[in-house]
C-alpha positions as CSV (number, residue, x, y, z in Angstrom):
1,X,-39.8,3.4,79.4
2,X,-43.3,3.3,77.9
3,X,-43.0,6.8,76.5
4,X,-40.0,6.1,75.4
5,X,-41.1,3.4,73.0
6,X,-44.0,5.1,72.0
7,X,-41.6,7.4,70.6
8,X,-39.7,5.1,68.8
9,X,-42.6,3.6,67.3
10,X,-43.4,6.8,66.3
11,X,-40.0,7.5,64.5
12,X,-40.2,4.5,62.6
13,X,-43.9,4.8,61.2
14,X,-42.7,8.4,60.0
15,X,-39.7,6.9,58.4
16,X,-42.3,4.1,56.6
17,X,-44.5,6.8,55.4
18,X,-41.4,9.3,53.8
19,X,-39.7,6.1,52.3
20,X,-43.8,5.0,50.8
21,X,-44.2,8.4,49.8
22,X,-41.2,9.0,48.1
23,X,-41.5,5.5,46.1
24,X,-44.9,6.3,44.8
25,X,-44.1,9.7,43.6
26,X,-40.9,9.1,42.0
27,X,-41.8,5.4,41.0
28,X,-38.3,4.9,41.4
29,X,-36.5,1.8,43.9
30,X,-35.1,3.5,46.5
31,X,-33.0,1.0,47.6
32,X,-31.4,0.3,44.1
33,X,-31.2,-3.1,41.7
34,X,-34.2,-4.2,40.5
35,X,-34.9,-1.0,38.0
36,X,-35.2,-0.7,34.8
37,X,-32.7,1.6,33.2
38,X,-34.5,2.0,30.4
39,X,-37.1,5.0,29.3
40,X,-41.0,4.9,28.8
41,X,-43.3,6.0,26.6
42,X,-46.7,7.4,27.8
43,X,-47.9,4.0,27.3
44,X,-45.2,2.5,29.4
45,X,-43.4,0.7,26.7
46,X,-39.8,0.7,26.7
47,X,-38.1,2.4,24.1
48,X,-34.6,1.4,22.9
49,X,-31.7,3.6,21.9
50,X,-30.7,2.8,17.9
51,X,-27.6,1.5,17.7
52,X,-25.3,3.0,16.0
53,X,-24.2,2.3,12.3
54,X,-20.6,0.3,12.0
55,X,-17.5,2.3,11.3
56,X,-17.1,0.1,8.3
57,X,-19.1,-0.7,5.7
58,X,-18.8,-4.7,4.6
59,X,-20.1,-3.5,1.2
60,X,-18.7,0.0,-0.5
61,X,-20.5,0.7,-3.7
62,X,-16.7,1.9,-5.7
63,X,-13.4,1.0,-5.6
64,X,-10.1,2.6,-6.8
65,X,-6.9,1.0,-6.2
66,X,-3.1,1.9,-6.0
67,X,0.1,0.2,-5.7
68,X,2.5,-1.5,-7.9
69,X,2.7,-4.2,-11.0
70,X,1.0,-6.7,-8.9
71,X,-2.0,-5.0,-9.0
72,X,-1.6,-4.0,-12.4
73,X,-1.2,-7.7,-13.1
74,X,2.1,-7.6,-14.8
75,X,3.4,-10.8,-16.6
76,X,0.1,-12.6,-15.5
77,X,-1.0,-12.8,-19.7
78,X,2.2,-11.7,-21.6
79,X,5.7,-11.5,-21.1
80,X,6.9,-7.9,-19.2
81,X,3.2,-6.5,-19.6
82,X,0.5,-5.4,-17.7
83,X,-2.7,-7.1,-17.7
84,X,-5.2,-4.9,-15.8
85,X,-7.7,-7.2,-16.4
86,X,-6.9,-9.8,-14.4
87,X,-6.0,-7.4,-11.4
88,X,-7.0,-9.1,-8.1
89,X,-8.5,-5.5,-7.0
90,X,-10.1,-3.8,-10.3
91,X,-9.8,-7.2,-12.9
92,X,-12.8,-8.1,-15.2
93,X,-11.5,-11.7,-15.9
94,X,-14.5,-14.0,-14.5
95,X,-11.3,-16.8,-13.9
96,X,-10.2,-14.4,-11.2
97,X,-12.8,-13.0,-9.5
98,X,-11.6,-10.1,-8.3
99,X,-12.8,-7.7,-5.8
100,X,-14.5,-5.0,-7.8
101,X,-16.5,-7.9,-8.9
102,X,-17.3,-9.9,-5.7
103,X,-18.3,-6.3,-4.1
104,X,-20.1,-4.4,-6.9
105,X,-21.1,-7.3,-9.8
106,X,-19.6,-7.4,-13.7
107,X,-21.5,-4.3,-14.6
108,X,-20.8,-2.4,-11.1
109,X,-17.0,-3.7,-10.9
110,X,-16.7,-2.2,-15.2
111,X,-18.7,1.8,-14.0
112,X,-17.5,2.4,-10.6
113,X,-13.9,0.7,-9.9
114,X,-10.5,2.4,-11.2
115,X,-6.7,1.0,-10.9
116,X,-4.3,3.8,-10.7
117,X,-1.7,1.4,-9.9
118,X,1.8,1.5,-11.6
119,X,4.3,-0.8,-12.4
120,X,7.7,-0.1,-10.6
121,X,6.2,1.6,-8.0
122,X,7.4,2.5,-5.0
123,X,5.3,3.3,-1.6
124,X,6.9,7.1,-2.3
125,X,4.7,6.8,-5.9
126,X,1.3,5.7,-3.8
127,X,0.5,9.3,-2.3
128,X,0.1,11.0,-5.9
129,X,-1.7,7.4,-7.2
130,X,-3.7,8.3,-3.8
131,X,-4.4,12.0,-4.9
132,X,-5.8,10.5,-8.7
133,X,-7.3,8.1,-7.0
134,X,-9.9,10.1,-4.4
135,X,-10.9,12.5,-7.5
136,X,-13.6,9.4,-8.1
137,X,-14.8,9.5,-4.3
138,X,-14.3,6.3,-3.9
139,X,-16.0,4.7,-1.5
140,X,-13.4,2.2,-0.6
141,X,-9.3,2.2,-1.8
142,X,-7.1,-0.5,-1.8
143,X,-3.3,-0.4,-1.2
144,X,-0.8,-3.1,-2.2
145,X,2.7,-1.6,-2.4
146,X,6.1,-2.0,-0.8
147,X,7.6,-5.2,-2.9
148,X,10.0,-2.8,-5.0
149,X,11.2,-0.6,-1.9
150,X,13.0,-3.9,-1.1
151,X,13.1,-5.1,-4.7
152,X,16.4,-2.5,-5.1
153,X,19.8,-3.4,-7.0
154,X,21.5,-4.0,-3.5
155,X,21.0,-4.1,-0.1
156,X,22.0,-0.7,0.6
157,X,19.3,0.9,-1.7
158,X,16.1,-0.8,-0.3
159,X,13.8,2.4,0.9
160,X,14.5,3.1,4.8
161,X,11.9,2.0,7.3
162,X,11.3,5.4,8.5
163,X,10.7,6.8,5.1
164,X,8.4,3.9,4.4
165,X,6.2,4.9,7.0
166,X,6.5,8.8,6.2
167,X,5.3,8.0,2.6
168,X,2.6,5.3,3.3
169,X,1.2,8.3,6.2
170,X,1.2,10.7,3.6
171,X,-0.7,8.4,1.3
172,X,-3.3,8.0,4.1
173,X,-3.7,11.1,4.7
174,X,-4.3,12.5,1.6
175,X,-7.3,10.0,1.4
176,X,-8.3,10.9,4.9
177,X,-8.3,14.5,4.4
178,X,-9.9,14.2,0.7
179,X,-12.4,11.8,1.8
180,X,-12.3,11.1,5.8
181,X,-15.6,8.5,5.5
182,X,-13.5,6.5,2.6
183,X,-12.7,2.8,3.9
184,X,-9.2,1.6,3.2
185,X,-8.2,-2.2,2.6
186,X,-4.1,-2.8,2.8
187,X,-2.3,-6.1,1.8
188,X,0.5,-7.0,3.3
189,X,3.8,-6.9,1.1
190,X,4.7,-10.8,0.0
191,X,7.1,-12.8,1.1
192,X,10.4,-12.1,-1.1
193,X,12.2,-15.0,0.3
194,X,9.3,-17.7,-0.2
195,X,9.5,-16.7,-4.0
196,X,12.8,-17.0,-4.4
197,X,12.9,-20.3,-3.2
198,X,10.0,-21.0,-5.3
199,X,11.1,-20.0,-8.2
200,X,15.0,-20.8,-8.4
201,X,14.1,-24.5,-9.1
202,X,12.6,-23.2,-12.6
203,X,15.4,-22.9,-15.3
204,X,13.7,-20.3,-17.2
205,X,12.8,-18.3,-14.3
206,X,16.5,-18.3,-13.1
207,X,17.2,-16.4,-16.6
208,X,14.6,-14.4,-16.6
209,X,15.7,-13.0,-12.8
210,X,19.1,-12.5,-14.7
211,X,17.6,-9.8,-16.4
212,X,17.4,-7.6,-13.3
213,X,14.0,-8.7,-11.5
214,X,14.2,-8.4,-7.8
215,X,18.0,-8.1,-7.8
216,X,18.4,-7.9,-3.8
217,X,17.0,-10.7,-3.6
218,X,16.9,-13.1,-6.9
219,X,20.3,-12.1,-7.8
220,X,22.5,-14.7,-8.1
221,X,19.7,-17.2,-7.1
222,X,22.0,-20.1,-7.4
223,X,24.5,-18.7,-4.6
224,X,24.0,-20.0,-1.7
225,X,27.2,-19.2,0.2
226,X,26.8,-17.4,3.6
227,X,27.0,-13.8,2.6
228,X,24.2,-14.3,0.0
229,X,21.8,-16.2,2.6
230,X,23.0,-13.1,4.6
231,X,21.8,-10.4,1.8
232,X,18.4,-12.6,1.4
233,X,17.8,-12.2,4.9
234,X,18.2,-8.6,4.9
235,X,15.7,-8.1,2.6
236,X,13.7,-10.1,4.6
237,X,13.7,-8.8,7.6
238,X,13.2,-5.3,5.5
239,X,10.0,-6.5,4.2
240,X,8.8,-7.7,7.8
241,X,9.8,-4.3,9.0
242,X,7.3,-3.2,6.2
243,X,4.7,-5.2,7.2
244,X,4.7,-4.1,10.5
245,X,4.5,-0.1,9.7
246,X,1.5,-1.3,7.5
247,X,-0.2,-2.8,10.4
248,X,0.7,0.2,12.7
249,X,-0.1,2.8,10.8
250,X,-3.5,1.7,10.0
251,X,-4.5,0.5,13.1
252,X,-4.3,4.2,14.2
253,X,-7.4,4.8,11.6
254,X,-10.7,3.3,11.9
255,X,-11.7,3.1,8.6
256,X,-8.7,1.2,7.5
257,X,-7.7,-2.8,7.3
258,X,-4.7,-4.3,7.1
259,X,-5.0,-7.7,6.3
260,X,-2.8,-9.2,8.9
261,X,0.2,-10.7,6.4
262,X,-2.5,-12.7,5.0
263,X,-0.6,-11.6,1.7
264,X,2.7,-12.1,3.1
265,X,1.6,-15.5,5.0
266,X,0.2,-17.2,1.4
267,X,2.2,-19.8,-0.4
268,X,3.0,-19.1,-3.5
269,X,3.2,-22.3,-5.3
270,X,4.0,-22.7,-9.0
271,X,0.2,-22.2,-9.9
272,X,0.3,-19.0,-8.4
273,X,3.1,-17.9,-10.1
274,X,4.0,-16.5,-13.9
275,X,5.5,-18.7,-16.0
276,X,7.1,-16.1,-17.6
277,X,9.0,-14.6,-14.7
278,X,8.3,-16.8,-11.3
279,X,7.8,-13.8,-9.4
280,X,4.9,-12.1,-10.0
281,X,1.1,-13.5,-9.6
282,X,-0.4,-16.0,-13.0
283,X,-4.2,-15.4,-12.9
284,X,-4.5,-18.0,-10.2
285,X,-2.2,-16.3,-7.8
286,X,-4.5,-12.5,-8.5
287,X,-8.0,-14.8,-7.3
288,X,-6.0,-15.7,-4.4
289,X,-4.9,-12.0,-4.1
290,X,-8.8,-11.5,-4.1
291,X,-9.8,-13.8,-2.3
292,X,-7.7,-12.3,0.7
293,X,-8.8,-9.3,0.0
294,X,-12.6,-10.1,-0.2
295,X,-12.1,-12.1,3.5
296,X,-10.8,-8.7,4.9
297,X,-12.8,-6.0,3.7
298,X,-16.2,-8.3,4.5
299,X,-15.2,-9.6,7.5
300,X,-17.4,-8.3,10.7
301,X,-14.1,-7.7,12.5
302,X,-11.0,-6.9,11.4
């Protein structure tokens, strides 16, 4: 029995001197926790790994934007014109404040920002606007489109869902493949409905709609039976469907926003609206346009 723990002894003492061994030439802890997984210098100074830069940039140095009359600020200064101007994306006018100049300054926003925008347009216009657009290398684009695919003379007109998506994917795509580092901001389409009932209380603007603004869904803006609530709902529900490809289809790129319906979520009041037509944005409405728009694109997250 004496031998026999001598031996043991023995055994174990070898086992203390591998395990003492193997910590002092390694330097490492055997037994795990406790370690530091970071790496040394030859001074013994940790050294950490630089992080890497964010996907997007809170501050691109130019801006081009497409879309429709809203962003060409249509009927904000005259009657049935454009006012680029006072464009919530591109605008000069120091009353709206609009995005070029929050981002780049007056004298930034006037050299390096560009609105290819067009009134009437549809999202099947934005991929050639998209291909003007990415011959400035733009660092950031912004989109605001999809108001006159529902905007139609009926119901049965509005652009489909499924071609809605195949144009706004082209239109990504042809700024992703032109310039795959360029950042993208979308807005959200507004809220049809909301302006309607906005606006119908406004004698003028009721004439004005007359004259064939918005017709799927200002049309006869006095009727209230059931199948007109019914047609004003199916524009809607179109517009939602919009909305929802907008927010898909960008999601599926990192360098692009979506601004979450803020745009479609805003009240349009009567301060926000022209006075000329009820429908479109008045200056006040474009530096709300920009405001949204300046919350999104400098926001740490999306």
């Amino acid at each position: 029995m004496r031998k026999r723990g001598h031996r043991v002894r023995a055994v174990v003492a070898g086992m203390t001197a591998v395990v003492t061994a193997a910590v002092l030439t390694t330097g490492c802890d055997v037994f795990g926790g406790g370690g530091s997984s970071g790496t040394k210098d030859s001074q013994g100074a940790s050294r950490r790994q630089p992080k890497p830069a964010p996907v997007w940039d809170r501050s691109p140095d130019s801006i081009a934007a497409v879309g429709d009359s809203i962003t060409r600020g249509f009927d904000a200064c005259t009657v049935f014109s454009d006012c680029p101007e006072v464009s919530w994306a591109t605008g000069s006018d120091a009353r709206v404040d609009s995005l070029a100049v929050r981002l780049l300054g007056v004298t930034g926003a006037a050299e390096r920002s560009w609105n290819y925008a067009v009134t009437g347009a549809r999202m099947a216009d934005v991929p050639d606007q998209m291909a003007q657009a990415v011959t400035r290398g733009p660092e950031l684009v912004t989109v605001m489109a999809g108001a006159n695919d529902a905007c139609r003379g009926s119901v049965r007109a509005m652009t489909s869902v499924a071609g809605f998506r195949e144009d706004f994917e082209k239109a990504l795509g042809t700024v992703r493949t032109a310039l795959p580092k360029t950042q993208v901001y979308v807005a959200s389409v507004p809220n049809l409905k909301r302006l309607w009932a906005e606006g119908r209380t406004d004698p003028l603007g009721r004439q004005v709609w007359k004259l064939g603004i918005c017709p799927s869904m200002l049309g006869a803006s006095d009727d209230l039976s059931e199948a007109a609530e019914r047609r004003r709902e199916k524009v809607q529900r179109r517009v939602e469907a919009y909305n929802a490809v907008l927010k898909e289809v960008c999601a599926k790129d990192r360098r692009c926003r979506f601004d979450g319906n803020a745009v479609f979520d805003f009240r349009f009041g009567t301060e926000q609206l022209s006075h000329w037509d009820w429908f479109h944005p008045s200056r006040n409405g474009q530096a709300r346009l920009a405001e949204i728009a300046y919350r999104t694109v400098t926001a740490v997250r999306p």
